[in-house]
C-alpha positions as CSV (number, residue, x, y, z in Angstrom):
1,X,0.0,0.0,0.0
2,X,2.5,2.0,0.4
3,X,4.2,2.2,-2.8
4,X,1.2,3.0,-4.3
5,X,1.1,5.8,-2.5
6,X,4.5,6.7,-3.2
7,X,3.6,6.3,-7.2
8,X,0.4,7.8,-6.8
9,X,2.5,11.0,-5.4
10,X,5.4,10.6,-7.8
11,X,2.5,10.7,-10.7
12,X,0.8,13.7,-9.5
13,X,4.2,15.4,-9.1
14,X,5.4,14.9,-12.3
15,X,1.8,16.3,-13.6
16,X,1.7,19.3,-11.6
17,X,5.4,20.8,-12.6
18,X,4.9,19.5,-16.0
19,X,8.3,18.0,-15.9
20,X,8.1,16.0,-18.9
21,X,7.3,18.9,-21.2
22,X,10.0,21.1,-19.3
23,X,13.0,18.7,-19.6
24,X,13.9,15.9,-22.3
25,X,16.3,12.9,-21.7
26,X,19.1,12.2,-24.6
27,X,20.9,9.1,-24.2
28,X,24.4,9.0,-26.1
29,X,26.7,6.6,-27.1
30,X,30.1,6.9,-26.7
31,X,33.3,5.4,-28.3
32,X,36.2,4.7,-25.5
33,X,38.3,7.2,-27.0
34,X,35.8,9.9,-27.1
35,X,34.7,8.9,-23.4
36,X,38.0,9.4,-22.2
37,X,38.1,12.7,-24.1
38,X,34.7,13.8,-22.3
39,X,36.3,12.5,-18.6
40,X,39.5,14.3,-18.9
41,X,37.7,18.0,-20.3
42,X,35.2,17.0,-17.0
43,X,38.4,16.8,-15.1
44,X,40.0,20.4,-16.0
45,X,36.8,21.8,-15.3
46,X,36.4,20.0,-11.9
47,X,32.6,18.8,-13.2
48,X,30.9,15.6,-13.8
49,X,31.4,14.1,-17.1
50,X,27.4,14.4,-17.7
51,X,27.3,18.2,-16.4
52,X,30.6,18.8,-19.5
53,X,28.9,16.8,-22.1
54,X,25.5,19.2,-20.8
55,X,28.0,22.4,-21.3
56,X,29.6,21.2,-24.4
57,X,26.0,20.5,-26.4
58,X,24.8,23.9,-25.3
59,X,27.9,26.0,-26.0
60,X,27.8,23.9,-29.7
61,X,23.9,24.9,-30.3
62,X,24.5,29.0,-29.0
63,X,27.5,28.4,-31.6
64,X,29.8,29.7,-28.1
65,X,33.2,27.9,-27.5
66,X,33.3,26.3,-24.7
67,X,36.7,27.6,-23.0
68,X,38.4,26.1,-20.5
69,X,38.6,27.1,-16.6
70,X,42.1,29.3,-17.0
71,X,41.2,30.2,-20.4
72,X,37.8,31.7,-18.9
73,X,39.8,32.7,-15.6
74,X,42.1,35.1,-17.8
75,X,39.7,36.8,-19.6
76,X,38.1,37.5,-16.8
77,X,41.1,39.0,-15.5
78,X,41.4,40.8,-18.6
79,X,38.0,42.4,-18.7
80,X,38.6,43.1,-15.2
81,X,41.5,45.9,-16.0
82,X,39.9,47.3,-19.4
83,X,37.3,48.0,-17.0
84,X,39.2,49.2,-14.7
85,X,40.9,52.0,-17.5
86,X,37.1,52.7,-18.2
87,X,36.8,53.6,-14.9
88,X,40.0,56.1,-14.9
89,X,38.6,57.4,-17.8
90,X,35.3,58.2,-16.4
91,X,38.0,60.2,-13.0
92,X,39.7,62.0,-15.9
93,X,36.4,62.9,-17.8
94,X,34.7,64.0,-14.2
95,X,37.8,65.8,-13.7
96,X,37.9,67.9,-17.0
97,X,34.6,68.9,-16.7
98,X,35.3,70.0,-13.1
99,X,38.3,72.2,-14.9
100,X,36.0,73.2,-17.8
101,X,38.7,71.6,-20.0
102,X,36.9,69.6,-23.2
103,X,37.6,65.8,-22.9
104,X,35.3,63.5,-25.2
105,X,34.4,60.9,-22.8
106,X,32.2,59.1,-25.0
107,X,34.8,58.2,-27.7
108,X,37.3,57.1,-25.1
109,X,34.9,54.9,-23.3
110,X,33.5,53.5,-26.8
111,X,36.6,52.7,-27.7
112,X,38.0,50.7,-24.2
113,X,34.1,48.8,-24.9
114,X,35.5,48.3,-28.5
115,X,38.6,46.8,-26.8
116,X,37.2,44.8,-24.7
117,X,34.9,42.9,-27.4
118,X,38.1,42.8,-29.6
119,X,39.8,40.4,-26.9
120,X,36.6,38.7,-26.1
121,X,35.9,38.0,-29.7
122,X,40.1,37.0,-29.9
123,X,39.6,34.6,-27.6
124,X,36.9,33.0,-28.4
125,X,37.8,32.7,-31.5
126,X,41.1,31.1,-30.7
127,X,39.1,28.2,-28.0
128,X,37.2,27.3,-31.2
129,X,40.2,26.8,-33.8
């Protein structure tokens, strides 16, 4: 009796969060070669080889590399410091118009946000060669 209670729940669980139109389940094959491929990319990225295969599909359908942790960890850092300069560039902008001395803010900071897509897109770019 009462593990039909426990399917009957299970049942009207699954019905109420509509899990089966929310989620889908792919099964996939792998060779021995490509599984140990999958294990050691889920080792660098401290993960579960089923969370990486997860990460690897998605960033393959959004048509985004999927970079590795100190690949990802360095542009971070490098983001980090353009924004930084953005940010000294907004000081010296504040500062000019404090002066009443004619600095165009807006082209500087267009061009650091030009910058920092340039590297973005670099490196990206060089994760999916």
């Amino acid at each position: 009796m009462a593990k039909n209670k426990r399917e009957e729940y299970q049942k009207a669980y699954q019905q109420n969060y509509h899990y089966t139109e929310t989620r889908k389940r792919v099964s996939v094959s792998l060779s021995p070669q490509e599984y140990k491929q999958l294990t050691y990319l889920a080792g660098q990225r401290k993960q579960k080889p089923t969370r990486t295969a997860t990460e690897v599909i998605r960033a393959f359908l959004d048509q985004d590399p999927l970079l590795s942790k100190p690949l990802e960890t360095e542009l971070e850092d490098i983001k980090r410091l353009i924004r930084n300069v953005a940010n000294n560039v907004n000081q010296v902008a504040h500062r000019s118009n404090y002066l009443q001395v004619m600095v165009d803010e807006h082209e500087l900071l267009s061009q650091i946000q030009r910058l920092e897509t340039i590297v973005t897109d670099f490196v990206k770019g060089k994760a999916g060669q």
